[in-house]
C-alpha positions in Angstrom: -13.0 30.5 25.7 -15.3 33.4 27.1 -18.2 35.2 26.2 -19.2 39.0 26.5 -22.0 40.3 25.6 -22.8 44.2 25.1 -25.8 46.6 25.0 -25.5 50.2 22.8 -28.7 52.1 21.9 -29.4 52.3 18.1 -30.8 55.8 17.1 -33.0 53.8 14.2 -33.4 50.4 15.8 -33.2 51.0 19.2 -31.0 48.6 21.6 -28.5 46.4 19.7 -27.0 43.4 21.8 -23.7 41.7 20.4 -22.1 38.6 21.4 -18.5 38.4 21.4 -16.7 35.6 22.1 -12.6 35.6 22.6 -10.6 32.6 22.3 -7.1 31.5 24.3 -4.2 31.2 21.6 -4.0 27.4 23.1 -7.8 26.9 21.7 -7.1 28.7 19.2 -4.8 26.5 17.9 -6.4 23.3 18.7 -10.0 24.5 16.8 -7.7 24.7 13.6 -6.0 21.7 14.0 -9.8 19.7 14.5 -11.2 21.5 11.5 -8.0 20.7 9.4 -8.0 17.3 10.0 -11.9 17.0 9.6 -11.1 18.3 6.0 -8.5 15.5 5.9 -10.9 13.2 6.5 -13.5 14.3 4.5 -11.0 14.2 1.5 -10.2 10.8 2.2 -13.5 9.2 2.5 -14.3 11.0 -0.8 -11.4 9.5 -3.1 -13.1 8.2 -6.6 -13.7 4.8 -7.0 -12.0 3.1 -10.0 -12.5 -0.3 -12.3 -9.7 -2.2 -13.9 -10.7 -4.3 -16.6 -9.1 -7.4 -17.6 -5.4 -6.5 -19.3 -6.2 -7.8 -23.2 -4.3 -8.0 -26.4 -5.7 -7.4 -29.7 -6.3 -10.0 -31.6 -3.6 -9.1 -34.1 -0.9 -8.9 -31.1 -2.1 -12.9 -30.2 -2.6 -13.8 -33.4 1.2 -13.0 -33.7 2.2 -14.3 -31.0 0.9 -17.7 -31.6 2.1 -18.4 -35.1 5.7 -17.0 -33.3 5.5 -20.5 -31.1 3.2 -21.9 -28.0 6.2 -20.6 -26.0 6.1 -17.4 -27.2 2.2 -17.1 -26.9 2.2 -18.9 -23.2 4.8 -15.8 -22.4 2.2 -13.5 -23.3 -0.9 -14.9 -21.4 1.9 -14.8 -18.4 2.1 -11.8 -18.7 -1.3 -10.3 -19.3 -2.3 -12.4 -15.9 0.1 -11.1 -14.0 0.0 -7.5 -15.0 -4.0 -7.8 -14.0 -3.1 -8.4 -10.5 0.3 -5.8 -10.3 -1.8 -3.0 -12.1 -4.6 -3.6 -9.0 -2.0 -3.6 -6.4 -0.5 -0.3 -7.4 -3.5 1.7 -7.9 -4.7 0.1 -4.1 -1.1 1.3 -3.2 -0.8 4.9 -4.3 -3.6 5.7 -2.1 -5.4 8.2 -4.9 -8.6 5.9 -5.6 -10.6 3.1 -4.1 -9.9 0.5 -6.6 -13.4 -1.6 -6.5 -13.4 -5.3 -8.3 -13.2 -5.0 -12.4 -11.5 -8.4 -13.2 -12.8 -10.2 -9.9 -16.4 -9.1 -10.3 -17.4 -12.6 -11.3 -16.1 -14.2 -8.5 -17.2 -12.1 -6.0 -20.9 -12.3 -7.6 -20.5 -16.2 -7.1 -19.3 -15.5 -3.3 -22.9 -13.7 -2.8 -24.9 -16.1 -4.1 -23.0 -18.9 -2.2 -23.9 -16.4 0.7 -27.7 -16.2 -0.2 -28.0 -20.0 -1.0 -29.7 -20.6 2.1 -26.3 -22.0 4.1 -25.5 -18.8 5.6 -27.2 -16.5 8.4 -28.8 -13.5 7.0 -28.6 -11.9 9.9 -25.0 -11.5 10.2 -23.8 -7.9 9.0 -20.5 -10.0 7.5 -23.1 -11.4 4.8 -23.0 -9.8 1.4 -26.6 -7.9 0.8 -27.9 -8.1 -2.4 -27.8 -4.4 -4.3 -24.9 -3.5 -1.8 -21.8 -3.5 -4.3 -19.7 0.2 -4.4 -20.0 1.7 -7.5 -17.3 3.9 -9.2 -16.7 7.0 -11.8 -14.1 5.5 -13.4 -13.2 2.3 -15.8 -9.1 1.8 -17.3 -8.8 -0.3 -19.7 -5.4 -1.4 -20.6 -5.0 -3.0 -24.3 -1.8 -4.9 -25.4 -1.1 -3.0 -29.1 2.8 -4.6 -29.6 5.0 -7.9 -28.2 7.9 -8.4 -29.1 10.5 -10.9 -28.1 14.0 -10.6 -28.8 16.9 -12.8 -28.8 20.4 -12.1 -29.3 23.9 -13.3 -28.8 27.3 -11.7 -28.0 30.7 -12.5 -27.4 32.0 -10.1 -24.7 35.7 -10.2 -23.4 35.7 -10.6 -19.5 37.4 -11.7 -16.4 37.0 -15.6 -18.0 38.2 -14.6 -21.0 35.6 -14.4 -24.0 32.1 -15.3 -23.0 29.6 -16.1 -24.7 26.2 -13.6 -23.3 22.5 -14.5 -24.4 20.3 -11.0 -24.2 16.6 -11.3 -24.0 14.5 -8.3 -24.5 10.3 -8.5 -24.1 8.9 -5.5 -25.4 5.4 -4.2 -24.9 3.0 -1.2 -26.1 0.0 -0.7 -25.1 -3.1 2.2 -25.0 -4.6 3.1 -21.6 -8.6 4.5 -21.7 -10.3 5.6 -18.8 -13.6 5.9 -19.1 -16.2 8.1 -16.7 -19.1 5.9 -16.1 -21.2 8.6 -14.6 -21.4 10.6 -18.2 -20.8 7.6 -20.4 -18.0 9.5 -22.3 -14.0 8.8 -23.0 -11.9 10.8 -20.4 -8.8 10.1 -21.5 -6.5 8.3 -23.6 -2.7 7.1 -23.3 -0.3 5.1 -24.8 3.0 4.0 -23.0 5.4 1.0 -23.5 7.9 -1.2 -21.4 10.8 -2.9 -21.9 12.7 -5.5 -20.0 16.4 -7.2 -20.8 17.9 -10.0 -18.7 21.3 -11.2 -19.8 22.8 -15.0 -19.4 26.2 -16.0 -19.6 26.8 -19.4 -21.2 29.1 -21.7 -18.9 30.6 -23.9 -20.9 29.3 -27.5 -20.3 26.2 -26.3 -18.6 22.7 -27.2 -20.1 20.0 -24.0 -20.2 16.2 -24.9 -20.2 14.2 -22.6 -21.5 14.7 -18.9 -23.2 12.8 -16.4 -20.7 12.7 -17.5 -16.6 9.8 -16.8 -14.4 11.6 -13.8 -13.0 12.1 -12.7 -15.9 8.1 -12.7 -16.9 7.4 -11.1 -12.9 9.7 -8.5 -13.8 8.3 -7.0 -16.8 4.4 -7.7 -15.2 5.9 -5.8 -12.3 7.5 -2.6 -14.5 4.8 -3.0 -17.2 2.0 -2.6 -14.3 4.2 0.3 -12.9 4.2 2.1 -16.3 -0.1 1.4 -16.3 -0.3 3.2 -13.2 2.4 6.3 -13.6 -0.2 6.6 -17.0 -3.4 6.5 -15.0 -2.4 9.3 -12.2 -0.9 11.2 -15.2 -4.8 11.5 -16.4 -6.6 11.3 -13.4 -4.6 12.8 -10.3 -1.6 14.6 -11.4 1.8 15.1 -9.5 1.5 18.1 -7.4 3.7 20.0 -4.6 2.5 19.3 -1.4 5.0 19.8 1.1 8.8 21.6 1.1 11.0 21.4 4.3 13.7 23.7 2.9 15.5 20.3 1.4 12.6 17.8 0.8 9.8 18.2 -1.7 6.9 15.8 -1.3 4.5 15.0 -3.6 0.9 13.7 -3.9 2.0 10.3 -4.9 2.1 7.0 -3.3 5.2 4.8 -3.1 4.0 2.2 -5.1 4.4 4.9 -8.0 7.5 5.9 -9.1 
């Protein structure tokens, strides 16, 4: 980089001195890449902060649900459980917000005040501070509106002959809201629904416990959570082109995604 500096006499304001500096294409080129990835940086530290409530039903979906059978109702609560802690993980995982505790916040309030019992050094920057919690724009909510389970059975011919196959099929609906804490108004509004269908062939002589497995339960959590967060980045940070190498287009979306 250099510096010259030039003197010209100005008929109405007399001498003028200018200051021009010149830079080496190699400088050049490394001032844009800094300020580039300063503005990287700056767009990272300033993703919104989001809030996921606990994943409910109605009371009419439970209600259901429990006059269908405890089993059919202890599917449901598995469910809605698991889904809280997928739903988190995703979000976390696309890399568009800061997801900040919704569903935890109770247990991390205990953790401070287990910190500020008395027990623990106050001096230590690990401690929780009182007044110190993150706070975010944005609040989903994610309410169960349908369940369904379905049962069905078929005779299929195959390699063993003609088996007998047992389909299940969980079904869900639900409506998404996200709220924007900092106006106190609705944002937006969604409703999506999942489905999920493991088949079973009966073995003669063997002896089946139970209708729906635990990987069958993880595996609609897993898609139904999936489905919760295509809907929030839908509303809140939509897919855009970021990137085309002549065969590859990339997109602003994480991998946890779809």
């Amino acid at each position: 980089m250099q510096a010259e500096f030039s003197a010209q006499n100005s008929p109405s304001d007399g001498w003028e001195i200018t200051c021009m500096t010149r830079f080496s294409f190699p400088a050049l080129i490394c001032l844009i890449l800094v300020l580039c990835n300063q503005d990287v940086l700056a767009q990272q530290k300033s993703k919104p902060r989001i809030a996921v409530q606990d994943i409910q039903a109605t009371p009419a979906v439970m209600d259901r649900a429990i006059s269908d059978g405890q089993k059919v109702a202890n599917v449901l609560e598995q469910i809605l459980q698991a889904t809280d802690s997928y739903l988190i993980n995703s979000l976390q995982k696309s890399g568009r917000f800061d997801v900040v505790a919704g569903s935890d916040l109770q247990n991390i309030l205990a953790a401070q005040d287990i910190q500020r019992s008395g027990f623990y050094d106050t001096s230590d920057t690990q401690t929780a501070r009182a007044f110190n919690l993150k706070g975010f724009k944005y609040v989903a909510t994610v309410t169960v509106t349908s369940f369904q389970l379905i049962n069905r059975a078929a005779v299929i011919p195959d390699a063993m002959g003609r088996s007998k196959y047992i389909f299940e099929t969980i079904q869900l609906g639900a409506l998404l809201k996200i709220y924007d804490v900092t106006q106190g108004t609705v944002l937006e509004t969604a409703t999506f629904s999942t489905e999920h269908e493991e088949e079973t062939r009966i073995i003669d002589g063997a002896v089946q416990r139970g209708e729906f497995s635990n990987r069958m339960i993880m595996l609609s959590s897993e898609e139904f959570a999936s489905d919760a967060t295509a809907a929030i980045l839908n509303s809140l940070a939509p897919a855009k082109v970021i990137g085309f190498d002549g065969t590859t287009i990339s997109f602003n979306r994480g991998s946890s995604t779809g």
